[in-house]
C-alpha positions as CSV (number, residue, x, y, z in Angstrom):
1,X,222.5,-255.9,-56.0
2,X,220.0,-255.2,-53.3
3,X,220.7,-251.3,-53.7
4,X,219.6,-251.8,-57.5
5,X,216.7,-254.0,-57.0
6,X,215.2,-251.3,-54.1
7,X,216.2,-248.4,-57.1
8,X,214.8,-250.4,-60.0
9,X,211.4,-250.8,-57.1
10,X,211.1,-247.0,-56.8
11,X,211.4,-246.1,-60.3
12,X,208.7,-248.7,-61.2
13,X,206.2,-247.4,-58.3
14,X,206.7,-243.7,-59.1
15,X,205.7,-244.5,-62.8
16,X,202.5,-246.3,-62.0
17,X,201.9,-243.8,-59.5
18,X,202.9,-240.7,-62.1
19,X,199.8,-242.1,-64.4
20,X,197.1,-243.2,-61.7
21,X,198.0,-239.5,-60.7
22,X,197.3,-238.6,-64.3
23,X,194.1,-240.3,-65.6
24,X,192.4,-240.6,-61.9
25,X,192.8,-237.3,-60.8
26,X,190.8,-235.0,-62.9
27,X,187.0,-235.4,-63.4
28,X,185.4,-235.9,-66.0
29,X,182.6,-233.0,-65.3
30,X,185.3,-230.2,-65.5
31,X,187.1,-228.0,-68.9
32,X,190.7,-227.7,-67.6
33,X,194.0,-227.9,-69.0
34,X,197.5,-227.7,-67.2
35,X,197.7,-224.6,-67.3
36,X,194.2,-223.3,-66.3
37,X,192.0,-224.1,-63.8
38,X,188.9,-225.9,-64.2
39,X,185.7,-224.7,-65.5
40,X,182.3,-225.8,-64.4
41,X,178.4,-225.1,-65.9
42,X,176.0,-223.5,-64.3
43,X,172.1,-224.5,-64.9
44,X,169.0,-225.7,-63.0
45,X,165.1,-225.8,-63.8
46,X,162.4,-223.7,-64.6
47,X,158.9,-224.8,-63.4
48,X,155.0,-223.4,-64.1
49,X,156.7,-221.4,-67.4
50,X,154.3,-219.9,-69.6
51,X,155.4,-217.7,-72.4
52,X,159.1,-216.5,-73.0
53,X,161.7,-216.0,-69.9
54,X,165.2,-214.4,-70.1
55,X,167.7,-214.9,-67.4
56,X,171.1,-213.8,-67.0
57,X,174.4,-214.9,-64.9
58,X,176.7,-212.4,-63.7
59,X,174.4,-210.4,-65.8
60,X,176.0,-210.7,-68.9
61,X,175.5,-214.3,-70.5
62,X,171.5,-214.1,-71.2
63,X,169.7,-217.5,-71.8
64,X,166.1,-217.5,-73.6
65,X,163.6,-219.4,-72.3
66,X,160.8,-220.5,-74.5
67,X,157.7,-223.0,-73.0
68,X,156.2,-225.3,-75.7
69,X,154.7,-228.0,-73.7
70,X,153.9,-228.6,-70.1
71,X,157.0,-229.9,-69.1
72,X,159.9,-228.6,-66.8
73,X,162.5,-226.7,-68.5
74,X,166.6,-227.4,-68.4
75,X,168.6,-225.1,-68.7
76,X,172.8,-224.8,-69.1
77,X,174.0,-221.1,-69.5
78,X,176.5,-221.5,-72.0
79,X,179.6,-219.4,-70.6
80,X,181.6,-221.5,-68.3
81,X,182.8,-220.3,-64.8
82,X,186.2,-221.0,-63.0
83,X,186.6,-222.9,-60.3
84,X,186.8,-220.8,-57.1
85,X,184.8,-217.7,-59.2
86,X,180.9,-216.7,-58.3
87,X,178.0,-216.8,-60.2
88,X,174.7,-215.0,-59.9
89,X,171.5,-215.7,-61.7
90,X,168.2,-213.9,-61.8
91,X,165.7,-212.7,-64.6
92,X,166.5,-210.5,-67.4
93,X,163.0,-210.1,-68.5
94,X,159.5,-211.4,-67.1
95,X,157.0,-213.3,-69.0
96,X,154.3,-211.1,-70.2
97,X,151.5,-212.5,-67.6
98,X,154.1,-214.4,-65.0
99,X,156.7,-213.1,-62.3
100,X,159.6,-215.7,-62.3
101,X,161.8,-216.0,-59.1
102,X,165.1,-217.7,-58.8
103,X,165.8,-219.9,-55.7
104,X,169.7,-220.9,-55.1
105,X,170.4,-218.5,-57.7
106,X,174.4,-217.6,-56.8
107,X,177.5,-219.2,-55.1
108,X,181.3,-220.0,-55.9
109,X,181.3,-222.5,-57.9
110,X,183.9,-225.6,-57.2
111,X,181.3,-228.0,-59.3
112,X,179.3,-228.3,-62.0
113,X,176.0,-226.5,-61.0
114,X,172.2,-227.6,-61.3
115,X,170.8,-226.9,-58.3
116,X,168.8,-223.3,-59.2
117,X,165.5,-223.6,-59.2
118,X,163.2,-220.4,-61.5
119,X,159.6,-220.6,-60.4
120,X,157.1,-219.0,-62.4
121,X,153.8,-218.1,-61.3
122,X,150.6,-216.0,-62.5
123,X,151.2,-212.8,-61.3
124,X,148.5,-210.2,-59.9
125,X,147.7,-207.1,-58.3
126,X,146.0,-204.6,-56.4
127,X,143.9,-201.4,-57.8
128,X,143.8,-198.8,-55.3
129,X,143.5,-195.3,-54.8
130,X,141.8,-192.4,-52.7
131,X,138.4,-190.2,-52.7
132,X,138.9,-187.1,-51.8
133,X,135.2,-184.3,-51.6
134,X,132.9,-186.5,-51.1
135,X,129.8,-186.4,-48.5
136,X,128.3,-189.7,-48.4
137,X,129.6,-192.7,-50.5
138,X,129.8,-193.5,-54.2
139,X,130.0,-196.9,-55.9
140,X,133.0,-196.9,-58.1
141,X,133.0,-199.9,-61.0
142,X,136.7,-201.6,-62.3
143,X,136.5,-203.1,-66.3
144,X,132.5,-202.5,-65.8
145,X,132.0,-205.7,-63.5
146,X,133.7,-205.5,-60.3
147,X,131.9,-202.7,-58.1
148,X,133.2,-201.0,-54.5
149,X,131.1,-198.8,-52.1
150,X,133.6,-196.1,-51.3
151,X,133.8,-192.7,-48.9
152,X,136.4,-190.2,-48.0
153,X,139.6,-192.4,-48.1
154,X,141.6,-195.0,-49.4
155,X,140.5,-197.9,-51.0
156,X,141.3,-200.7,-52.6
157,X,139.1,-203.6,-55.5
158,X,138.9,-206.8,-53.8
159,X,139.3,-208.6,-56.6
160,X,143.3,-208.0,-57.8
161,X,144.5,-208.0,-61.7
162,X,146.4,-210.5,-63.6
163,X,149.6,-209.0,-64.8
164,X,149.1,-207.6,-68.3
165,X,145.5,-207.3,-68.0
166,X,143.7,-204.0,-68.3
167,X,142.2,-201.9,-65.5
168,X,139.9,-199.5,-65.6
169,X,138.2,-197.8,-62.5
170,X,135.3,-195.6,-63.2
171,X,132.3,-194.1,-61.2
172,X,129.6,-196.0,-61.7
173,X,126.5,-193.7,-60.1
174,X,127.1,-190.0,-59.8
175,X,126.0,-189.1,-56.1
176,X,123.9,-186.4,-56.3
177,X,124.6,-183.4,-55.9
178,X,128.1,-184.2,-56.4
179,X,130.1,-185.4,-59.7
180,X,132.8,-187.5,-59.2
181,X,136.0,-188.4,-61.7
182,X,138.2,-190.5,-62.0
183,X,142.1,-189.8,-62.7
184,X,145.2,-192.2,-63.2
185,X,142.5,-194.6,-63.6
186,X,143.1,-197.0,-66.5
187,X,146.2,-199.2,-67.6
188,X,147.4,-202.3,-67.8
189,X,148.9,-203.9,-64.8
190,X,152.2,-203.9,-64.2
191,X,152.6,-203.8,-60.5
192,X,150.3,-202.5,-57.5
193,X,148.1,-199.6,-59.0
194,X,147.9,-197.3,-55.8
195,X,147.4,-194.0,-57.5
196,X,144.2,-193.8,-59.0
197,X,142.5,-190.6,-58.2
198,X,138.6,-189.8,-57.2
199,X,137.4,-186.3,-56.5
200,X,134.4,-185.2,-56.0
201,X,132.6,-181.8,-56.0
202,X,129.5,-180.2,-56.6
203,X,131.1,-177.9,-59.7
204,X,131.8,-179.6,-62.8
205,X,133.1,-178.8,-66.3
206,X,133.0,-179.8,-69.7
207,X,134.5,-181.2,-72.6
208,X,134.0,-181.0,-76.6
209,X,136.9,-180.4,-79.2
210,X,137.3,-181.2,-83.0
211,X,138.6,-184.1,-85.1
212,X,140.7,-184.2,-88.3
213,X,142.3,-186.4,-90.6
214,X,139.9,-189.5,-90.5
215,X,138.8,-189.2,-94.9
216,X,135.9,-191.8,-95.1
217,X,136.5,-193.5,-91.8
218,X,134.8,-193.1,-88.0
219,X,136.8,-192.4,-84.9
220,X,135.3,-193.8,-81.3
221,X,136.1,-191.1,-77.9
222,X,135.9,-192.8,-74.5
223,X,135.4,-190.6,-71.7
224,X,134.0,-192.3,-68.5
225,X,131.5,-194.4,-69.3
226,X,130.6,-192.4,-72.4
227,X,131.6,-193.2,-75.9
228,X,131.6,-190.7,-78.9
229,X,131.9,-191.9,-82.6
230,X,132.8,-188.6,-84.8
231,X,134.0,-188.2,-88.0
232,X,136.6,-186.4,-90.7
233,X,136.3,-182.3,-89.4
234,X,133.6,-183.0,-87.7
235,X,133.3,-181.7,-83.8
236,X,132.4,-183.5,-80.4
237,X,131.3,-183.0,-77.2
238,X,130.9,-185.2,-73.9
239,X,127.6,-185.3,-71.7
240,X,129.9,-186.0,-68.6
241,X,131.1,-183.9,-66.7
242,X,134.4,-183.8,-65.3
243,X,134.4,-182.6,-61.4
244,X,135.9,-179.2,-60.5
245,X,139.5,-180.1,-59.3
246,X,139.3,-183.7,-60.8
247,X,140.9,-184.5,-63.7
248,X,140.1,-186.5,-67.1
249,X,142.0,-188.9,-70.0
250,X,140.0,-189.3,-73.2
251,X,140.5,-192.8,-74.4
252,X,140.6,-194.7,-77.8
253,X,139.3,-198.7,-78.2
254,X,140.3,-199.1,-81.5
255,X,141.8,-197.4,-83.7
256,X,140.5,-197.1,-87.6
257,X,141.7,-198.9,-90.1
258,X,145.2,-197.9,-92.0
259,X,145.4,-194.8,-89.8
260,X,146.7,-194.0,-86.0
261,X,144.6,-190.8,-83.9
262,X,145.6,-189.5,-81.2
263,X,143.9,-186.6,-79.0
264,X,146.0,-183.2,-78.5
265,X,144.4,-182.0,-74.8
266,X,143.1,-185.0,-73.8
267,X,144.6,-185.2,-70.8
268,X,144.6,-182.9,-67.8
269,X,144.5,-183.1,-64.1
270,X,143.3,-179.7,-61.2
271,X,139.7,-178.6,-64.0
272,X,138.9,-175.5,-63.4
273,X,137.2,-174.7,-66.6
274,X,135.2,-175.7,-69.3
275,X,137.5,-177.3,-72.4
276,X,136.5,-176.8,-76.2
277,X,140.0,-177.4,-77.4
278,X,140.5,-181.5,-77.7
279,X,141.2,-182.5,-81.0
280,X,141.7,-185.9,-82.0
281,X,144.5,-186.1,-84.9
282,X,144.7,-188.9,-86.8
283,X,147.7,-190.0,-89.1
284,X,147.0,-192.3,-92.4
285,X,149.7,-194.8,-93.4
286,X,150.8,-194.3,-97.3
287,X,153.2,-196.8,-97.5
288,X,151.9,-200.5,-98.2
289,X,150.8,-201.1,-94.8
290,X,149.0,-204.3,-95.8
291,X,151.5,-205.7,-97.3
292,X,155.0,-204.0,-95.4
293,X,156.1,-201.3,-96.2
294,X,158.0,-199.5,-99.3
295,X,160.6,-201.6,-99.0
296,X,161.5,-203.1,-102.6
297,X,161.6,-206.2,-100.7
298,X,159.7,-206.2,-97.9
299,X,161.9,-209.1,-96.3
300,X,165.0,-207.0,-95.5
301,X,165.7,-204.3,-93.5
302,X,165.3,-201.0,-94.1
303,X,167.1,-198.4,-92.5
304,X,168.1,-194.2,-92.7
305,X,164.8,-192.8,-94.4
306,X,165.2,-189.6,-95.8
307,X,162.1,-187.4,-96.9
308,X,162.1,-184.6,-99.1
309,X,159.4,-182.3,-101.4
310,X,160.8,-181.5,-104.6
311,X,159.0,-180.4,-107.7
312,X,155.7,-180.9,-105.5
313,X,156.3,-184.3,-105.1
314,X,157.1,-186.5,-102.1
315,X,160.4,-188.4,-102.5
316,X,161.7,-190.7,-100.1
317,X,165.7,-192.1,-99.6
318,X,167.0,-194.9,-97.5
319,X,169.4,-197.9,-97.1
320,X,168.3,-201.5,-98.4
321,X,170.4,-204.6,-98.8
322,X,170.1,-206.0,-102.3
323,X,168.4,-209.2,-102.6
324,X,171.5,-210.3,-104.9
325,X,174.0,-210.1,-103.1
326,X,173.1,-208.5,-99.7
327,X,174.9,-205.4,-99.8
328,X,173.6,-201.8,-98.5
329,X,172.2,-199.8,-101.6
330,X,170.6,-196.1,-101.3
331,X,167.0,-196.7,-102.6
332,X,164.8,-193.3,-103.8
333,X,161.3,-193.7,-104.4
334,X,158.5,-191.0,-105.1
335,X,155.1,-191.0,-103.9
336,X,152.2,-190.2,-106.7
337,X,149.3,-188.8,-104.8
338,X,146.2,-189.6,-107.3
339,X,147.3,-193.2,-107.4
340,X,148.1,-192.9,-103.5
341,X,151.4,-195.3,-104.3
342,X,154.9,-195.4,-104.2
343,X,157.3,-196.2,-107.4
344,X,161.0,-196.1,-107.6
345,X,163.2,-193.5,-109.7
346,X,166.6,-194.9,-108.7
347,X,167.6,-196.4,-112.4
348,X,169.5,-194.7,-115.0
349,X,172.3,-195.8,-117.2
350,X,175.0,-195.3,-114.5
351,X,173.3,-197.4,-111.6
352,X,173.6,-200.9,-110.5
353,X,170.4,-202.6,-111.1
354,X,169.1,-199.7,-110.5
355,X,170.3,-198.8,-107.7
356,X,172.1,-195.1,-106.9
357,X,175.2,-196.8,-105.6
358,X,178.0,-197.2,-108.5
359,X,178.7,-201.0,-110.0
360,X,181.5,-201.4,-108.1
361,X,180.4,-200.4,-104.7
362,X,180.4,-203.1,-101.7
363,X,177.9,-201.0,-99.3
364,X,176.3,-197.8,-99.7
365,X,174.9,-196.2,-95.8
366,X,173.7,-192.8,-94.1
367,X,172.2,-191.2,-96.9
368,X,171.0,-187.4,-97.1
369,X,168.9,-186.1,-99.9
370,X,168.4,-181.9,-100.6
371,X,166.8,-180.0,-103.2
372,X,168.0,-177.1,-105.6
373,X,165.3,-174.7,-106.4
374,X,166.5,-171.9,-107.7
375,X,167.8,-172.6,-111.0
376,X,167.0,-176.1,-112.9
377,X,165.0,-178.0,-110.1
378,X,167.1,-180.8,-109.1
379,X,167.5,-183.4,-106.5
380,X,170.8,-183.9,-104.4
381,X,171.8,-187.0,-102.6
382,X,175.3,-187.8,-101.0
383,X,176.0,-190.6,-98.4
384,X,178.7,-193.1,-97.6
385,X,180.0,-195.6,-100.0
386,X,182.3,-198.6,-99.7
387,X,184.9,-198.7,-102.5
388,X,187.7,-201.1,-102.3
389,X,187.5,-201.5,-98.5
390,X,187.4,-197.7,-98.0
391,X,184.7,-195.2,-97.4
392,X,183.9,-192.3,-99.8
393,X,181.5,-189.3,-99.8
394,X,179.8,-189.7,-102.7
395,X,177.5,-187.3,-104.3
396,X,174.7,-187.6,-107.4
397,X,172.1,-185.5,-108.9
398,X,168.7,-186.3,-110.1
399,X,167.3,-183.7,-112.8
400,X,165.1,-184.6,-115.9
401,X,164.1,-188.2,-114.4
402,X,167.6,-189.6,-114.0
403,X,170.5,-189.8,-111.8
404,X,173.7,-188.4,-112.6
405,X,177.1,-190.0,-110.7
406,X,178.6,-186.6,-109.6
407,X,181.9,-187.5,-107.4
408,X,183.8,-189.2,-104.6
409,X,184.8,-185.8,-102.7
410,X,186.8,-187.0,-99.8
411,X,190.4,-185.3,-99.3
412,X,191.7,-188.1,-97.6
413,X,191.4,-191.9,-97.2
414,X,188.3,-192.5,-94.8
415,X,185.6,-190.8,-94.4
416,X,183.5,-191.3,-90.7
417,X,180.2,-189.6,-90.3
418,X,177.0,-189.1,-92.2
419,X,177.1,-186.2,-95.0
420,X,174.4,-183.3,-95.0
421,X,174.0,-181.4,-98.2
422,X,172.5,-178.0,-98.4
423,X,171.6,-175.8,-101.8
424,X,173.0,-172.6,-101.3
425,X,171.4,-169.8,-103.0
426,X,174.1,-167.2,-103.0
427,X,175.7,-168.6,-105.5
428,X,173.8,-171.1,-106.8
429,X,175.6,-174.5,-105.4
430,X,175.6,-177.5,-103.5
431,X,177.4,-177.3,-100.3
432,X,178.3,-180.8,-98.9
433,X,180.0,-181.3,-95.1
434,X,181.2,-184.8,-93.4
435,X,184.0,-185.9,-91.7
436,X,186.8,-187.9,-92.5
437,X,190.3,-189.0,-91.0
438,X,193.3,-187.0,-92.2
439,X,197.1,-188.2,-92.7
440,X,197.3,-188.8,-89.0
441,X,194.0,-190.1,-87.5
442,X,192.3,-187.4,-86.5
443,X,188.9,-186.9,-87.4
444,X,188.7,-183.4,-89.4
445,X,185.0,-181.5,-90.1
446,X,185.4,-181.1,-94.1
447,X,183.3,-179.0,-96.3
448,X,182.9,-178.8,-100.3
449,X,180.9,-176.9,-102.8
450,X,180.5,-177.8,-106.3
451,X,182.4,-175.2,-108.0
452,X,181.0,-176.2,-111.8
C-alpha cells in the first residue's frame, strides 16, 4: 500500500510540475514555438527629427521615419531576430537638413530590444579653401553677406553652412593690379567644403559665347558677381575677367519657363586664353508639362518611350497600363507641330479600345517602333505580348492612318528580350530579331523578315 501511495505521489507531482513547466516558463515578450527558438524586436527612439529618416538593421530591413509633430518617435523594425543572433542599426538615408546618429545601435539580442537611441541634429559646415598669387590681401564674400580678409594661404568662413544650404564664395574687391577668381566655389553643402580655389594674377581673360533655343523667352548668365540676361540667338559677353591660371563656372538662377538651358564650355579650370565659344542651349518641353505629360492618363506610369520621324512627323511609342483594367498596352501618339500638341493614332478596327495590343492580350511591354521609306511609307512596331500566360513577338504596321495586326512570329513557346526591327532596303522588308527559349531552355538569338 505504501509503495502505491508514494507512486500515485510522484505521478501527481510530475503532472503539476509538467504544466507549471509549461505555462510559466516561456515569456510572454518572445515568438517561439517548440521547435524554434525564440524571436525578439528590436526598436528604440528617435529624438530632434525633422523631415524623413530611413534606418536599416543588419542592413536589410529599412524602417521610414516621418516627423509630424514635435514629439519623440517609436520605432519597432518589423523583421524579428533570434535569440542568440546580432543586430546592427544605423541610417540608411539622412534628413535633408539633419545628420542622425544612432547610440546602442547593435548587440545579440537575448530580449526584446528598445534601448537604441537615433539623435538628430541640424547639421553644418565649414567653407574653406586656398589663395594661391596674391601680393597683399583680398576680401573674399560667401552668399554676398559673410565677408573674409584673406592672403596667400588657406582659409576658412567663420560662419559654417547648414546642410542643404547653398554656398557661394566669390571675390568681393578685385586687388589692384591683380584679378582674382574663384573655382569650385559654389554648391550646396553636403559636408566640409575644403576645396574652393582662389588665384590670383595680374593677366586675365575673357568670356562671351552665344545662346540658342530660348523662342520668346530671356535667359539670366551668372558669372562672379555679374549677371547677363540674353535672348533666342542672341550673343553675350562678361565684363569680368577670369585670372590667368584661375578657372571659372557660369551659373544659372532660374531657369525659363517650360524649357531647361544649359551652357556647353561653361566650365573650365588652368585659363590661358580668352573664350568666345560658351553657348548656352536650351531645351523646350512639348509634352504637357503643365499638366503631366503625354500620358493618356497622366495618373499611371509610363514606361519604354520610343521616338521616331516618319513622313515628317514626330511619333512617339511607349507602355501604359489601361485605366480599365490595369494592364500594359503599347500607346503611339504623333506630335503636330503648328498646333504644338500631341494626339493619339493607336485606334483602328483591330485594336482594343484603341490600343495596339490585340483584344485578347493580358500585357503588352518593350516596344520598338521603325520606319519603311522606300516603298509605301509605313510605320513598324513589334514588342512583347502576353497571350494566354505566354509571351509572343508581335508585329503591326501603320500605313494610310491605321494599324494593321501583322503576326505573333515566335518559333517557340517564350520569348525573353526586347525586339528591334529594322527596314531593310535590299529587298524591301522588315527584319525583326529577339530572343526566345527553345525546346530545352536555352535562350536562342532569333531573326525574321517578312517574306510577303
Amino acid at each position: 500500500m505504501f509503495y502505491f501511495r508514494n507512486y500515485h505521489w510522484k505521478l501527481i507531482t510530475f503532472f503539476i510540475s509538467s504544466i507549471l513547466l509549461f505555462f510559466g516558463c516561456a515569456s510572454e515578450n518572445t515568438d517561439s514555438s517548440s521547435s524554434s527558438s525564440p524571436t525578439y524586436s528590436i526598436g528604440g527612439t528617435v529624438t530632434g527629427l525633422s523631415g524623413v529618416l530611413v534606418i536599416q538593421n543588419n542592413s536589410a530591413d529599412y524602417t521610414v521615419i516621418e516627423q509630424t509633430g514635435a514629439d519623440d518617435i517609436s520605432f519597432t523594425f518589423q523583421d524579428r531576430v533570434s535569440s542568440g543572433s546580432t543586430y546592427s542599426v544605423s541610417v540608411k538615408l539622412q534628413p535633408n537638413t539633419q545628420t542622425c546618429t544612432v547610440s546602442d545601435a547593435s548587440g545579440t539580442t537575448s530580449q526584446n530590444i528598445s534601448n537604441i537611441t537615433i539623435t538628430c541634429t541640424g547639421a553644418s559646415y565649414n567653407v574653406s579653401g586656398t589663395v594661391s598669387g596674391l601680393t597683399g590681401s583680398v576680401v573674399l564674400q560667401n552668399n554676398g553677406t559673410d565677408n573674409l580678409t584673406v592672403i596667400n594661404g588657406s582659409f576658412s568662413f567663420t560662419n559654417k553652412i547648414n546642410k542643404g544650404s547653398a554656398y557661394n564664395v566669390t571675390v568681393k574687391t578685385q586687388p589692384s593690379p591683380f584679378i582674382c577668381s574663384a573655382a569650385n566655389n559654389r554648391g550646396l553643402a553636403s559636408d566640409n567644403m575644403s576645396s574652393v580655389s582662389i588665384v590670383c594674377a595680374v593677366r586675365s581673360y575673357f568670356l562671351s559665347g552665344t545662346a540658342s533655343g530660348l523662342g520668346s523667352t530671356t535667359l539670366g548668365l551668372q558669372f562672379d558677381n555679374e549677371t547677363k540676361t540674353i535672348s533666342d540667338n542672341g550673343s553675350f559677353s562678361f565684363s569680368t575677367p577670369v585670372a590667368e591660371g584661375g578657372g571659372y563656372m557660369i551659373y544659372i538662377p532660374s531657369q525659363p519657363d517650360n524649357r531647361t538651358c544649359s551652357v556647353t564650355n561653361g566650365t573650365r579650370s588652368n585659363v590661358t586664353q580668352d573664350y568666345t565659344d560658351l553657348k548656352a542651349v536650351c531645351w523646350e518641353y512639348i509634352d504637357n508639362v503643365t499638366s503631366g505629360g503625354i500620358n493618356d492618363n497622366v495618373s499611371q506610369n509610363g514606361s519604354s518611350p520610343q521616338l521616331v520621324e516618319f513622313d515628317s512627323t514626330l511619333y512617339n511609342a511607349w507602355v501604359e497600363p489601361s485605366s480599365s483594367d490595369n494592364k500594359s498596352r503599347i500607346r503611339v501618339a504623333k506630335y503636330d507641330d503648328n498646333s504644338s500638341s500631341w494626339s493619339f493614332v493607336d485606334s483602328s478596327g483591330i485594336n482594343f479600345k484603341s490600343f495596339i495590343s490585340a483584344a485578347n492580350s493580358e500585357d503588352a511591354t518593350q516596344p520598338f517602333i521603325f520606319v519603311e521609306d522606300k516603298t509605301i511609307p509605313s510605320l513598324y512596331m513589334t514588342w512583347i505580348e502576353e497571350l494566354a500566360g505566354t509571351s509572343f513577338v508581335t508585329v503591326a504596321r501603320y500605313i494610310n492612318s491605321s494599324w494593321n495586326y501583322i503576326a505573333l512570329i515566335n518559333k517557340n513557346n517564350q520569348a525573353l528580350s526586347s525586339p528591334h526591327g529594322v527596314y531593310h532596303s535590299f529587298d524591301n522588308s522588315p527584319y525583326v530579331t529577339w530572343s526566345e527559349l527553345d525546346n530545352v531552355s536555352v535562350s536562342q538569338i532569333r531573326v525574321a523578315k517578312a517574306t510577303g
